[in-house]
Steps between C-alpha positions, in 0.01 A plus 500: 500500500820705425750313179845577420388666171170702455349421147533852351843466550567153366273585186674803481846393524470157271300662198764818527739278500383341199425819338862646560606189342311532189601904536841423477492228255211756244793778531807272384257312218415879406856598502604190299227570291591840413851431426378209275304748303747781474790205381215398253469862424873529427492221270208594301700866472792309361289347270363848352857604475603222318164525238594873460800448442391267203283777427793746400687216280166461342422875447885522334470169311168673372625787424770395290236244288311829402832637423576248269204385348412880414889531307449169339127593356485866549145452605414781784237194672862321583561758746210429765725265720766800502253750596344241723836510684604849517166579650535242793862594553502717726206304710702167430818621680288724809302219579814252555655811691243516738545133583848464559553827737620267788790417289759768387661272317252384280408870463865568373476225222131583418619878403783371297258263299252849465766661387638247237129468363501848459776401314350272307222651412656809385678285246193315401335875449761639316511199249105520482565850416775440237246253288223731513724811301594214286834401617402147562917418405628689758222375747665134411881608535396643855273134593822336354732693722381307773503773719101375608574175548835590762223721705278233509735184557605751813104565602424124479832460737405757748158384496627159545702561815165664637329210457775309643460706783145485541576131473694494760295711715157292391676150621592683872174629497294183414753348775359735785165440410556093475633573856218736643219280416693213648514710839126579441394168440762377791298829743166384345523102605732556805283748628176348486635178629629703758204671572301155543750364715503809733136517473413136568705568821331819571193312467546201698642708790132730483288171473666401829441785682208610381286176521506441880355851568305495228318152668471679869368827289234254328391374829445840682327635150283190535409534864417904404334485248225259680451786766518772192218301378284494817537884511464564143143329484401714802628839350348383200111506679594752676559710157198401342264544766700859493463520113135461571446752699697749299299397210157583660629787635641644204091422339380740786739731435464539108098520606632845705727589236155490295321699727744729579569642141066485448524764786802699380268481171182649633724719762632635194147512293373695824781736512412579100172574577549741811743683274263523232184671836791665598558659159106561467451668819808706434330607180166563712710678735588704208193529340336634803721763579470641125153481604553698813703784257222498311251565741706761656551693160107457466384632849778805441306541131141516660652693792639757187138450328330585847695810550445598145080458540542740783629719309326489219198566732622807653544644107175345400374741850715777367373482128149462712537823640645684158163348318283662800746809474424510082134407572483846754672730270226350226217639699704807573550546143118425421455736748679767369404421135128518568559857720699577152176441304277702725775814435500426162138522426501812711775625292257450150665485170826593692527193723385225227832437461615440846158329527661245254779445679312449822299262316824280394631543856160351641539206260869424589417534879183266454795258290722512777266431755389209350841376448580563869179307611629211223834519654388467811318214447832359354646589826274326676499187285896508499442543921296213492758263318813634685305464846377138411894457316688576866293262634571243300831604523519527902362099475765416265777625676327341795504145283842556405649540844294180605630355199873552558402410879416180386782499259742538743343211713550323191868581487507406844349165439721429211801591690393288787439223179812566350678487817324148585541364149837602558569305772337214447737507158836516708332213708439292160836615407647383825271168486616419165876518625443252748290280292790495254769466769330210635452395144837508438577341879262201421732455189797520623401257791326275235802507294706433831259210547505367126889485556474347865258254352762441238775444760228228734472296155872523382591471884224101498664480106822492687424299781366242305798509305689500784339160651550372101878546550523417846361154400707503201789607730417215731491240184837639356642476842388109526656498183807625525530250821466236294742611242767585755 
């Protein structure tokens, strides 16, 4: 149903309306207002003028009591009101200065009365003076010239026509402000009786045309909010049951989450502990080839011990063959010392001689043949040893070279280990990433379901309170029937 106003408007229009009103009226009150404070402020100024200018009568009227009361007593404690007032002289006059800047005229007079109490006080100094040398007399003759009291009869007079002024200017101003707080007063009442006027108006022209659609709105809100209701409480077991299921599913999946990080746990215990083989069968690995050097060096020893036997053998054979050589030119020598003896005994006294020295001969050859037998047997013994040596020899370098064959199987096997272990690490590794990915999947989907498990119970929170204010909609719309 279409009306000739719509309801944002007619709100809109009455309370601006009202609230220009008020705008208007709060700018003149303010404006009143302000002027009554500034013609209040004018006549509290006038006020100050008039006190100060008391003030300066007071300061000279002071000043001129210390004057005298010092020449009548010549007692120095006289003088504080005359010291009193020249120090604030100077103060006295600036501070009514300041205050009367906005009139020239005033500002003319004020400078004459500064300069006749300069004046004045400049006579009442010099007398002062005059009774403090001792010439109290002429101090008198100079009071009774009357010279003082002319200056001051003429400051009282121009101080007078101030005040007169100030008078003057205090009774206009107290005038104004009589007159701006009637006009605020007048703005005040006027303008609030104004404003209830207008807005009783405004009012009564909104409660007509907004009750009528306000009624139709009621009905159609009431006839809604019945069906609103009917598919609340339908969304709302349809969220629960939905709750529900998030709820049990969100169990299994915190049960996987569980399981998940136990196997990223072990996946990473298991990748420790093939790092840690790997690291043993790389020291093995190590260990075996050192071996394998070893061996080597050894079988090229024995080899170097083998060679040396041989020859050793073949000197032993040699020295052999000197010893039979030694043991030959023995019996030669034996020989040729016993065929020395047989001349010599032919030879008689002549040959005993050379029958001594075949003698000696015979013994030395016997000596060396029986050295050359012992060293032969030496020989033999030594022949003996080095034979049974290179083949003890020949077997070890035999065990050696089976020993680095094996070795190097060895190698072989812990390379093949190594290479395995190795493996089987990068697997781990690799398993262990995957276990944690998932890990870390599970949570995030567990996480995802914690927060769409959330969003089912806030989702049945708010369909309940949904059907809540669709009933309470319903009741407030049976209401507001029955009000309109």
């Amino acid at each position: 149903m279409q009306y000739n106003f719509k309801l944002g408007r007619v709100v809109t229009f009455g309370f601006g309306s009202v609230f220009v009103v008020m705008v208007v009226i709060g700018i003149v009150s303010k404006f009143t207002t302000t002027k009554l404070v500034e013609s209040n402020g004018w006549v509290s100024h006038t006020y100050q003028v008039e006190g100060d200018l008391e003030n300066i009568t007071k300061l000279l009227t002071d000043a001129e009591t210390g004057q005298r009361g010092f020449i009548l007593t010549q007692k120095a404690n006289y003088l504080e009101p005359y010291n009193a007032s020249v120090a604030r002289f100077e103060e006295a006059f600036d501070q009514v200065n300041k205050l009367i800047q906005d009139n020239p005229e005033q500002v003319t007079r004020l400078n004459r009365v500064k300069q006749l109490a300069k004046d004045k006080m400049a006579e009442l100094a010099e007398t002062i003076e005059l009774t403090q040398q001792g010439k109290r007399p002429k101090a008198m003759t100079l009071i009774l010239s009357n010279k003082g009291k002319q200056i001051m009869d003429e400051i009282r007079g121009k101080l007078a026509e101030m005040t007169q002024v100030e008078d003057r200017l205090l009774a206009e101003r107290q005038q104004t402000a009589k007159q701006t707080a009637f006009l605020a007063d007048l703005v005040s009442l006027g303008g609030t009786t104004i404003a209830i006027l207008f807005g009783s108006i405004v009012l009564y022209f909104i409660a007509r045309e907004i009750v009528r659609p306000i009624t139709q709105v009621a009905n159609e809100i009431a006839s809604s909010s019945n069906e609103i209701a009917a598919t609340v409480e339908q969304q709302e077991r349809t969220a629960t049951q939905q709750a529900t299921s998030v709820s049990e599913t969100t169990t299994t999946m915190d049960e996987l989450s569980a399981s998940a990080q136990q196997s990223a746990q072990q996946a990473a215990t298991a990748s420790t502990s093939a790092q840690q083989v790997l690291n043993l069968a790389d020291q093995g690995n190590q260990a075996v080839v050192r071996t394998l050097d070893g061996m080597a060096a050894l079988s090229h020893k024995v080899s170097a011990v083998a060679d040396q036997m041989v020859r050793l053998n073949e000197q032993t054979k040699q020295i052999g063959s000197i010893s039979g050589l030694v043991s030959d030119l023995a019996n030669q020598t034996n020989m040729l010392a016993l065929n020395a003896a047989v001349e010599a005994v032919r030879a008689g006294d002549q040959g005993k001689g050379f029958a001594v020295v075949a003698a000696e001969i015979r013994k030395l050859a016997d000596q060396s043949k029986k050295s050359a037998e012992k060293i032969n047997g030496l020989v033999n013994d030594i022949q003996s040893a080095i034979n049974s040596t290179v083949v003890m020899t020949d077997e070890s370098t035999k065990t050696a070279a089976q020993g680095a064959a094996m070795t190097e199987q060895t190698v072989e096997v812990f390379t093949n280990v190594t290479d395995a272990v190795n493996s089987m690490a990068l697997n781990i590794q690799q398993i262990s990433l995957n276990a944690n990915q998932q890990a870390t999947a599970v949570q995030q989907i567990l996480l995802a379901m914690n927060a769409l498990n959330s969003a089912a119970r806030e989702t049945a929170s708010g369909i309940s309170q949904t059907r809540v204010s669709t009933h309470q909609l319903n009741d407030a719309a049976y209401k507001l029937q029955s009000v309109v």
